[in-house]
C-alpha positions as MATLAB code, in Angstrom:
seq = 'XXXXXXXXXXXXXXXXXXXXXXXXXXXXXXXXXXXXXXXXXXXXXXXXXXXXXXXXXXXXXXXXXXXXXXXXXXXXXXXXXXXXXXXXXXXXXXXXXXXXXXXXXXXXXXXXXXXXXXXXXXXXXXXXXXXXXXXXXXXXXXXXXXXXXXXXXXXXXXXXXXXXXXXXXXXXXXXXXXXXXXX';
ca = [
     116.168  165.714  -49.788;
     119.133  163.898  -48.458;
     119.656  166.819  -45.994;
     116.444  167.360  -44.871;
     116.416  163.928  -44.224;
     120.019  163.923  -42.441;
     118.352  167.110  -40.719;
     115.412  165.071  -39.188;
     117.657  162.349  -38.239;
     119.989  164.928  -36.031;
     117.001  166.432  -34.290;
     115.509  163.256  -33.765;
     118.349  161.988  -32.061;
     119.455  165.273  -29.949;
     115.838  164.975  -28.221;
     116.125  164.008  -24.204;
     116.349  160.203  -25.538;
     118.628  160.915  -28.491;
     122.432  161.917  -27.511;
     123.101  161.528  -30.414;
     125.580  162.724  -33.568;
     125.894  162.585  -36.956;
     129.315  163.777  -37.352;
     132.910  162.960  -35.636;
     133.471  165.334  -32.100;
     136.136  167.374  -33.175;
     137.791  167.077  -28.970;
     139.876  164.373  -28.347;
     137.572  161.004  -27.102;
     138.541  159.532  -23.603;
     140.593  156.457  -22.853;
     138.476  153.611  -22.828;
     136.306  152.655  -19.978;
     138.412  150.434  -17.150;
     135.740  148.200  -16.689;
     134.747  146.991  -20.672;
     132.792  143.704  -19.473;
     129.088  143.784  -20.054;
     127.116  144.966  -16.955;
     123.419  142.983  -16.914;
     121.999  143.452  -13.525;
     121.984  139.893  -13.215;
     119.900  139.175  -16.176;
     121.216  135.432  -18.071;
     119.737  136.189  -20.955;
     120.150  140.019  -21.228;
     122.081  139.936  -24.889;
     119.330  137.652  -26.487;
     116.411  139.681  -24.921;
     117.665  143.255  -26.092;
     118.079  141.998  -29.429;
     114.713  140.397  -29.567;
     113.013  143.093  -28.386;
     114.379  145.741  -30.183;
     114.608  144.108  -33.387;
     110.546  142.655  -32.681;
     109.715  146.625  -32.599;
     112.107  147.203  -35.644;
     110.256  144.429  -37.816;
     106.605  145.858  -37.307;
     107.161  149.017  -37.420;
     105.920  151.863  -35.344;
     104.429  155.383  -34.254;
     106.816  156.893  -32.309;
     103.867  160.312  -32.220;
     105.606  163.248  -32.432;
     108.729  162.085  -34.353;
     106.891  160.562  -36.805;
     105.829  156.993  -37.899;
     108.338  154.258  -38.868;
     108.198  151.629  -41.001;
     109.618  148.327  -40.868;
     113.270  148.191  -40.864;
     116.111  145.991  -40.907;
     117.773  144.346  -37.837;
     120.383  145.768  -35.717;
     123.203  143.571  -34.364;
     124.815  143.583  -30.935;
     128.132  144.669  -31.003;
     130.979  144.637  -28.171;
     132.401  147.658  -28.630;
     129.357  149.687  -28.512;
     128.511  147.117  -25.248;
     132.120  148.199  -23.445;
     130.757  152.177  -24.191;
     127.603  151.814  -22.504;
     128.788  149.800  -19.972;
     131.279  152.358  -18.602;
     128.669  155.147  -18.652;
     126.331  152.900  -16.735;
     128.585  152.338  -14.085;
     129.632  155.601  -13.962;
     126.028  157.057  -13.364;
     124.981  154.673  -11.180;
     128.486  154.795   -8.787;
     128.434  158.417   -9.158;
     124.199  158.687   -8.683;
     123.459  161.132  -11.605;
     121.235  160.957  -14.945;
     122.585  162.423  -18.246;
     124.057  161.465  -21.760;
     127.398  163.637  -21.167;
     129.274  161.993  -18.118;
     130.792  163.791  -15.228;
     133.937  164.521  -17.220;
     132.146  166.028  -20.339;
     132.099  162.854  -22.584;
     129.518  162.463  -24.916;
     128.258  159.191  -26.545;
     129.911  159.753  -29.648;
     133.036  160.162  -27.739;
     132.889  156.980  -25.161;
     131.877  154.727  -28.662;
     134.987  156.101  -30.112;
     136.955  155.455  -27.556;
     135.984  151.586  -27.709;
     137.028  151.631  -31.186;
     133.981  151.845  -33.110;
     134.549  154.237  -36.553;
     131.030  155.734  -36.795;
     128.951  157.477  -39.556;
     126.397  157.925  -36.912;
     125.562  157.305  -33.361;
     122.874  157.683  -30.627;
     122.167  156.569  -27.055;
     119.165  156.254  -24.551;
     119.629  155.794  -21.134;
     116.890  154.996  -18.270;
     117.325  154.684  -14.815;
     114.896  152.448  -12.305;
     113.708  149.635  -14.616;
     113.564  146.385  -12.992;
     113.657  144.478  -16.451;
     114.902  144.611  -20.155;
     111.351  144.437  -21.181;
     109.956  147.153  -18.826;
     113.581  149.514  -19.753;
     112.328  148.420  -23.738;
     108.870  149.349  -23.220;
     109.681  152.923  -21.757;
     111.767  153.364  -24.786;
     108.732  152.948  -26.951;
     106.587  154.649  -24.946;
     109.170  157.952  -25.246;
     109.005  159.676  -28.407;
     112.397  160.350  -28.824;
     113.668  157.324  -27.410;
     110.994  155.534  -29.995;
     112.936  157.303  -32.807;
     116.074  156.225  -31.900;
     115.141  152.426  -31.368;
     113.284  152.712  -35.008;
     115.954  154.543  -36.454;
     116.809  153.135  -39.864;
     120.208  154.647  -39.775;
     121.164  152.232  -37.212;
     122.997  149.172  -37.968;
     124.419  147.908  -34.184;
     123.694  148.173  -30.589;
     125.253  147.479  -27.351;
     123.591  147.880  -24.284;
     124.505  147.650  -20.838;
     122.185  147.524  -16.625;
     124.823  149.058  -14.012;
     122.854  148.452  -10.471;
     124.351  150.267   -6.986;
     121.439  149.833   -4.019;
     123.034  153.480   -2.917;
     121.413  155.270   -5.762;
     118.762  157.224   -6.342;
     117.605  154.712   -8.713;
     119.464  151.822   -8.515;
     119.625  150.374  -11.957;
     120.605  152.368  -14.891;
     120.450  151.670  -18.400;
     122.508  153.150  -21.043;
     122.045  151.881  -24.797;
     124.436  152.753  -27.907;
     123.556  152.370  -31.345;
     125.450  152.985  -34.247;
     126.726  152.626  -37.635;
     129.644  152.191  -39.177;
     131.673  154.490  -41.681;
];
């Protein structure tokens, strides 16, 4: 059962809002990101309104449709390292104007969190691009079944999240979002 379950959790997580990984990437991870300060857009209270928001969804519960219907689950935690990760893929989509979980150089999530320093027994990232809020980026994740699975994800113990924003780019704000948990 355990594997089934560990199989469900994988394929959950590889869907289009997963990037995700269950298991150490056996290549080398990349230096750390330059710029390891929290990106918000802007927003004062970014911190305290991704951890309400995501952990308001976590406590009730949900149907994320086609992955399935989650109960209530324990609180995740916001966690620096995991913050630094997504911040330098942020800013590295939005300076660079492109969309996607592996970066421009091949990294993968698993790979940037390691690189900050965070030993994982599991991790997974959404990203969104064009949100003007935390509660509108939020939102879209529930609305995505994939992204839905992640956020419900019992196997998750921390998050870090991170808004890059460049007014040349296709979108202008994008939104990258680790979570993990530890070994």
């Amino acid at each position: 059962m355990q594997h089934v379950a560990r199989l469900f959790l994988l394929v959950a997580l590889a869907s289009c809002g997963g990037g995700g990984d269950s298991t150490p990437a056996p290549s080398p991870a990349p230096a750390p990101a330059a710029n390891a300060q929290p990106l918000t857009c802007g927003f004062a209270a970014f911190q305290a309104d991704t951890l309400r928001l995501v952990n308001a969804h976590r406590a009730a519960g949900a149907s994320c449709r086609t992955r399935g219907t989650f109960p209530a689950t324990a609180a995740v935690r916001w966690d620096d390292r995991l913050t630094a990760a997504a911040a330098g893929h942020a800013q590295d989509m939005a300076e660079n104007d492109y969309f996607a979980h592996e970066s421009r150089e091949g990294s993968t999530p698993a790979q940037r969190v390691s690189a900050e320093g965070y030993a994982w027994r599991t991790v997974g990232e959404n990203i969104a691009a064009g949100q003007r809020s935390v509660s509108e980026v939020v939102d879209g994740w529930m609305a995505s079944d994939g992204h839905c699975a992640n956020l419900m994800s019992p196997a998750f113990r921390d998050i870090g999240m991170a808004c890059a924003s460049d007014s040349s780019s296709r979108y202008g704000r994008y939104w990258v979002l680790e979570m993990a948990a530890p070994r």
